[in-house]
C-alpha positions in Angstrom: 59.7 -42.7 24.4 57.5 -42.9 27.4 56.3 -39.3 28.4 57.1 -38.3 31.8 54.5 -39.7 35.2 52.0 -37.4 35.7 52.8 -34.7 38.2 49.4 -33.7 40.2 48.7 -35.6 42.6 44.6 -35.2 41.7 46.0 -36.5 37.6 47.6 -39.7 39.2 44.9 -40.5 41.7 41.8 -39.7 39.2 43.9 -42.3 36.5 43.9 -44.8 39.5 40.7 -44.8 40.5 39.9 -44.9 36.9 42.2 -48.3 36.1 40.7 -49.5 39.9 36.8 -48.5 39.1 36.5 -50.5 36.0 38.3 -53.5 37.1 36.0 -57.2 38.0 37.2 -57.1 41.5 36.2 -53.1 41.8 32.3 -54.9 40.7 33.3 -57.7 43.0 34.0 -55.3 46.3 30.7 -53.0 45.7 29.0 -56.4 45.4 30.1 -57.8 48.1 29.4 -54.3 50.3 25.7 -54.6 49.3 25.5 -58.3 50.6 27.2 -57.3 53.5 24.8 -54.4 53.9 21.6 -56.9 53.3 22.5 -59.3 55.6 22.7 -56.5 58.8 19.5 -55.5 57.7 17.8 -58.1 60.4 20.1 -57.2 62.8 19.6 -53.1 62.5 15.6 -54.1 62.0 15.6 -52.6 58.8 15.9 -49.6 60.6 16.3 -45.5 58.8 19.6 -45.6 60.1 20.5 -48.5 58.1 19.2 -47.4 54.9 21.0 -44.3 55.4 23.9 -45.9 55.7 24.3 -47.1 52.0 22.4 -44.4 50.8 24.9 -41.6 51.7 28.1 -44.1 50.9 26.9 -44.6 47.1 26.0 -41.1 47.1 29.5 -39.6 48.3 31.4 -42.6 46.4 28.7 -41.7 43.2 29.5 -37.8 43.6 33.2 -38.0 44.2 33.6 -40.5 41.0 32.0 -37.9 39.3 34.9 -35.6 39.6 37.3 -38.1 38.9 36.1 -39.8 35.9 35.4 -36.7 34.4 38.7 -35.5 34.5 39.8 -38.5 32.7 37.8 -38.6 29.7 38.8 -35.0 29.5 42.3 -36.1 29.1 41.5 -38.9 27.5 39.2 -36.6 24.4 41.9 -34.3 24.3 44.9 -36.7 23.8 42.4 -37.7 20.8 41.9 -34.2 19.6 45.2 -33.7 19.0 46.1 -37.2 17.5 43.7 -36.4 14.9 45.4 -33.1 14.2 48.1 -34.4 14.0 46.7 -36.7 11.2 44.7 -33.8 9.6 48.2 -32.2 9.8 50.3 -34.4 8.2 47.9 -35.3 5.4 48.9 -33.9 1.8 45.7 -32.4 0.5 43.8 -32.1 3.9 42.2 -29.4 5.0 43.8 -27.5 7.9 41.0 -25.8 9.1 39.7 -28.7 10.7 42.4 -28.7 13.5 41.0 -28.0 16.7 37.3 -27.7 15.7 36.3 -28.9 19.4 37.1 -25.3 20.2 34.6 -23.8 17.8 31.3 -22.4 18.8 28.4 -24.1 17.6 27.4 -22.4 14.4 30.5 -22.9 13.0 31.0 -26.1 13.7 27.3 -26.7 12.9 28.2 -25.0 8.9 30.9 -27.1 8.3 29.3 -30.4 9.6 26.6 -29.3 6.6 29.5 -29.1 4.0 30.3 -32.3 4.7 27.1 -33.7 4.7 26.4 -32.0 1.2 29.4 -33.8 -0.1 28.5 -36.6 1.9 25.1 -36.4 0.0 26.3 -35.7 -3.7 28.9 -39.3 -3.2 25.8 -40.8 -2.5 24.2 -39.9 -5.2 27.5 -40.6 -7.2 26.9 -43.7 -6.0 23.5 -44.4 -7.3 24.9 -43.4 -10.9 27.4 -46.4 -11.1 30.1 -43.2 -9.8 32.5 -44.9 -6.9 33.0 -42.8 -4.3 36.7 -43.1 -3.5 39.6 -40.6 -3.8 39.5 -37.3 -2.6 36.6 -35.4 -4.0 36.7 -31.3 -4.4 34.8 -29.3 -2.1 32.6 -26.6 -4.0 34.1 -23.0 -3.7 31.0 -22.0 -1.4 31.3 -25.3 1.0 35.3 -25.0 2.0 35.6 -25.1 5.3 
């Protein structure tokens, strides 16, 4: 099932200019603009006026991008958030504290990133002793998440 078109008109227009922006023929156009630009330098005499010219367009079209791209890696990160827990979720054994870490502050996230690089650490030096590092291996009682 196909969810339903995106109702704002700013969600529809950012994904646009999204698909658009990072098309060949999007590099092809901005291109092409510069050439244009180049060429009437001669006529303009190289003139302030001309150089302000495609300064200010690739700063508004730069700064308005901005906004827009933004906005879709936003969407994009947290349509990923949730397909993963979705997967932490539906895992037998998996540890449910790990949904939605991305809204954690910092320390916290910071102490269970170090739990996971301790086990991370100890398969590795499983590892070294001929001990394969499949399965699911036991968090100690003081590193669960």
């Amino acid at each position: 099932m196909r969810p339903s078109k995106s109702k704002t008109w700013f969600t529809r227009a950012a994904k646009w200019t999204a698909r658009a922006a990072g098309r060949p023929a999007a590099f092809l156009l901005a291109v092409a603009i510069i050439l244009v630009w180049l060429c009437s330098g001669p006529i303009f005499g190289f003139s302030d006026t001309w150089q302000l010219v495609i300064n200010t367009g690739t700063t508004i079209v730069t700064f308005l991008m901005v906004f827009l791209i933004q906005s879709t890696q936003n969407r994009d990160a947290e349509a990923i958030q949730v397909k993963l827990d979705e997967l932490i979720r539906c895992m037998e054994g998996a540890h449910t504290a790990l949904l939605d870490l991305e809204e954690l502050e910092e320390d916290e996230l910071d102490r269970i990133h170090d739990v996971y690089e301790r086990l991370a650490e100890r398969s590795r030096a499983d590892m070294q002793k001929g001990i394969r590092d499949t399965g699911v291996p036991e968090l100690e009682k003081d590193d669960t998440p």
